[in-house]
C-alpha positions in Angstrom: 1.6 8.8 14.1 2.3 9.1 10.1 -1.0 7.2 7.7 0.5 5.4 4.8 -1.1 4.2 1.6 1.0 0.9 0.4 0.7 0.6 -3.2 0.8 -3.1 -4.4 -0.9 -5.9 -7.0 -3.3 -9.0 -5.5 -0.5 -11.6 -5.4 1.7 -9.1 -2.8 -1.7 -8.4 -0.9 -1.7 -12.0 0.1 1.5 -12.1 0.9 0.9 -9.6 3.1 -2.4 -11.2 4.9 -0.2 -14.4 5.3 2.8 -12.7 6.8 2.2 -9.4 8.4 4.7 -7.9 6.4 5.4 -4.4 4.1 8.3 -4.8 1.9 9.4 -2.0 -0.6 12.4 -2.0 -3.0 15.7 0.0 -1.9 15.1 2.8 -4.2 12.0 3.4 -1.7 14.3 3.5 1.5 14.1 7.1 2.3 10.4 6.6 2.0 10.1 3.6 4.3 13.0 4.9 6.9 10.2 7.7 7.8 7.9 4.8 9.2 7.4 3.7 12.5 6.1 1.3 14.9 2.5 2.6 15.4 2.1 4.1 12.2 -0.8 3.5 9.8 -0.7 1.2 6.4 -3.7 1.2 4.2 -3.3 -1.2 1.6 -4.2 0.1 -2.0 -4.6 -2.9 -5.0 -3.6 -1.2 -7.9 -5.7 -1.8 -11.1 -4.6 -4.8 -13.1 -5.7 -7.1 -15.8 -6.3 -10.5 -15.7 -7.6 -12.3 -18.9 -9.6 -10.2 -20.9 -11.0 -8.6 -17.1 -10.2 -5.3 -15.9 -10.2 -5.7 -11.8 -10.5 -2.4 -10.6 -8.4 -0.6 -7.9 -9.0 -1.1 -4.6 -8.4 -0.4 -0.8 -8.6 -3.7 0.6 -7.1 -3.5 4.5 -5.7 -1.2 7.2 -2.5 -2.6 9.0 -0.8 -1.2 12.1 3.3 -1.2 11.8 5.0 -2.6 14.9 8.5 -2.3 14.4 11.1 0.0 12.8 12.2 -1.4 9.2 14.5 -3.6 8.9 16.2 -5.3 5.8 15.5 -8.8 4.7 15.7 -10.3 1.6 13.5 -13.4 1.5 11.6 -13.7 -1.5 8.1 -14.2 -0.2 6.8 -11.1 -2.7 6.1 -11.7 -5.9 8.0 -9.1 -8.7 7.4 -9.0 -12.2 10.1 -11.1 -14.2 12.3 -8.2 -15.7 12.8 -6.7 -12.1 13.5 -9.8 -9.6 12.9 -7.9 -6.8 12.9 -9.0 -3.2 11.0 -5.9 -1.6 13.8 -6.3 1.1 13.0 -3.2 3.2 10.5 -4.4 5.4 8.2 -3.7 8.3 6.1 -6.6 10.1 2.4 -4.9 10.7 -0.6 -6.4 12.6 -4.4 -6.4 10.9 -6.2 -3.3 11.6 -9.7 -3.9 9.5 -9.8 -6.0 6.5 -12.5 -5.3 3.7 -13.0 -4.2 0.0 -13.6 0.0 -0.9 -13.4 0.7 -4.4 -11.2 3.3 -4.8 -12.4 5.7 -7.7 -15.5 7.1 -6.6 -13.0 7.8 -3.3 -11.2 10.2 -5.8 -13.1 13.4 -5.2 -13.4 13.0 -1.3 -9.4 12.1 -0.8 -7.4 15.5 -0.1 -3.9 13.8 -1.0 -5.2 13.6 -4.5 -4.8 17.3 -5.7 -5.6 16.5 -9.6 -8.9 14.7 -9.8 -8.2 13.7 -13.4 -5.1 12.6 -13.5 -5.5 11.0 -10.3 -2.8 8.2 -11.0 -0.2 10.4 -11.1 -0.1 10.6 -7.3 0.6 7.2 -6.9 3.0 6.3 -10.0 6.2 4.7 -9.5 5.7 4.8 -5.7 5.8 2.3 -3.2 3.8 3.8 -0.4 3.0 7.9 0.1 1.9 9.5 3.4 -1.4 10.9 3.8 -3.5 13.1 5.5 -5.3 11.8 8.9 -8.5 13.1 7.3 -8.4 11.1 4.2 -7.5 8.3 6.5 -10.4 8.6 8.8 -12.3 8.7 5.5 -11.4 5.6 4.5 -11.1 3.9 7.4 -14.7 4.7 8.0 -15.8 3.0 4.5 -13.6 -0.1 4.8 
């Protein structure tokens, strides 16, 4: 069993809740192609601005995947206008545990994360990264 974090923005996250569905772009497929049924999804909110507000990053749910990926192009995510993407590389996941962690003051305890100040760069222009079972546990045990 393989523990992802699934990087996405608020209005995917509810897609997600609604569904039970992981979608990535095709540029992600080699990542995505490593999943299986079984496998752990933590769902990261990435930082983003709304009005003048700053909404911080979050861990918001842990998802179990329960079948291989498959390819669907449905638009039921949302993409930002310039990309029109469909996220068609999908995996349909069942709710694990659903809550709110803030995920900064995580920083310093997470293993993945080798360079505590530029901590972003671990996640930039990904999709979804694996990570280890510890920092898993870690979180799961917060959420």
């Amino acid at each position: 069993m393989a523990y992802w974090l699934c990087i996405t923005n608020r209005d995917n996250w509810e897609v997600i809740k609604k569904k039970n569905v992981w979608g990535v772009s095709k540029r992600h497929k080699n990542t995505i192609a490593k999943v299986k049924p079984g496998d752990k999804l933590v769902i990261y909110v990435k930082q983003e601005r709304k009005d003048k507000q700053i909404l911080e990053p979050k861990i918001v749910g842990i998802f179990e995947v329960v079948n291989e990926p498959y390819q669907d192009s449905t638009k039921i995510f949302k993409s930002p206008p310039h990309l029109n993407e469909t996220y068609p590389l999908r995996v349909k996941v069942k709710p694990i545990k659903l809550g709110e962690v803030d995920f900064k003051p995580l920083i310093p305890k997470l293993q993945f994360i080798t360079n505590k100040r530029k901590w972003n760069g671990h996640l930039m222009g990904k999709a979804m990264r694996e990570i280890p079972e510890e920092d898993y546990k870690l979180i799961e045990s917060l959420l």
